[in-house]
C-alpha positions in Angstrom: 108.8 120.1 81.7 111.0 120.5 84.6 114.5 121.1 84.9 115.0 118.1 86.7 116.5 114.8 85.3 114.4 112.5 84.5 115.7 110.0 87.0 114.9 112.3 89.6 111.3 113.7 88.6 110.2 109.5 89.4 110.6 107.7 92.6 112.8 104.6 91.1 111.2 101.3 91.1 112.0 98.0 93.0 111.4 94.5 92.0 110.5 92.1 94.3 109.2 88.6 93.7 106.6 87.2 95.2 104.2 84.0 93.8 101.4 86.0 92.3 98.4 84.4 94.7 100.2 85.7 97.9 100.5 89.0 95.5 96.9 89.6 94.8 95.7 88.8 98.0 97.7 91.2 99.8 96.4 93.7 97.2 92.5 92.6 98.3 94.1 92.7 101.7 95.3 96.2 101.4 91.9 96.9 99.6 90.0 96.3 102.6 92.6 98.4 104.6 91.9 101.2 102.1 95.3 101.7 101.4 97.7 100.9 98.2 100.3 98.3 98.3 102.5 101.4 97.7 101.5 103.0 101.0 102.0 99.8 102.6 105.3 99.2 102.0 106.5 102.3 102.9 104.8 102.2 106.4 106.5 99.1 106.8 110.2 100.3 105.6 109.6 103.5 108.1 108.8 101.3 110.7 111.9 99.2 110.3 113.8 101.5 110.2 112.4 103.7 113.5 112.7 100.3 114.9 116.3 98.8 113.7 118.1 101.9 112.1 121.2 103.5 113.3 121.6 107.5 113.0 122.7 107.2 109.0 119.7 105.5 108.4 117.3 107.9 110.0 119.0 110.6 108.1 118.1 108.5 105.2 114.5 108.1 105.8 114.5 111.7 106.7 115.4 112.4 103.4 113.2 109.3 101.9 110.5 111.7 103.7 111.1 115.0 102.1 111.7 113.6 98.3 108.1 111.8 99.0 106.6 114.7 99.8 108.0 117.2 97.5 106.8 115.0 94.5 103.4 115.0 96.0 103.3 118.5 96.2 104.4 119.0 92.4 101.7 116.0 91.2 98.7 116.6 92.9 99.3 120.1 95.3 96.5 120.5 97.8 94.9 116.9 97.2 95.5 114.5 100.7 97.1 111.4 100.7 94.7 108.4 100.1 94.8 107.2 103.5 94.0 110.7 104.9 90.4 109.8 103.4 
């Protein structure tokens, strides 16, 4: 095991209500894409945030970018990204 809290060896998750048809059609949606819902959302929080972020927020993102990758590295180290397919 590492020595790393739990809370911090998992990317936290968010809840977010949505009827579940609109739900699993934007999964078949994504599907078709071949992407995740996962990869989805976070294209569309970077983009926002490019788009309509101050400085602070950048630096957030920035560091959004880094934790992402560094828990990629440690569960799956040479492997590409789905969407890199």
């Amino acid at each position: 095991m590492s020595g790393e809290p739990e809370e911090e060896r998992h990317t936290p998750g968010h809840r977010v209500r949505v009827p579940k048809p609109m739900w699993e059609a934007w999964g078949r949606v994504n599907a078709r894409r071949g992407i995740t819902r996962t990869e989805r959302i976070l294209d569309t929080l970077r983009a926002d945030i490019d788009a309509y972020g101050d400085d602070t927020d950048r630096a957030d993102l920035h560091e959004g970018e880094k934790e992402l990758a560094k828990r990629r590295a440690r569960m799956s180290p040479g492997r590409p990204r789905r969407s890199d397919h």
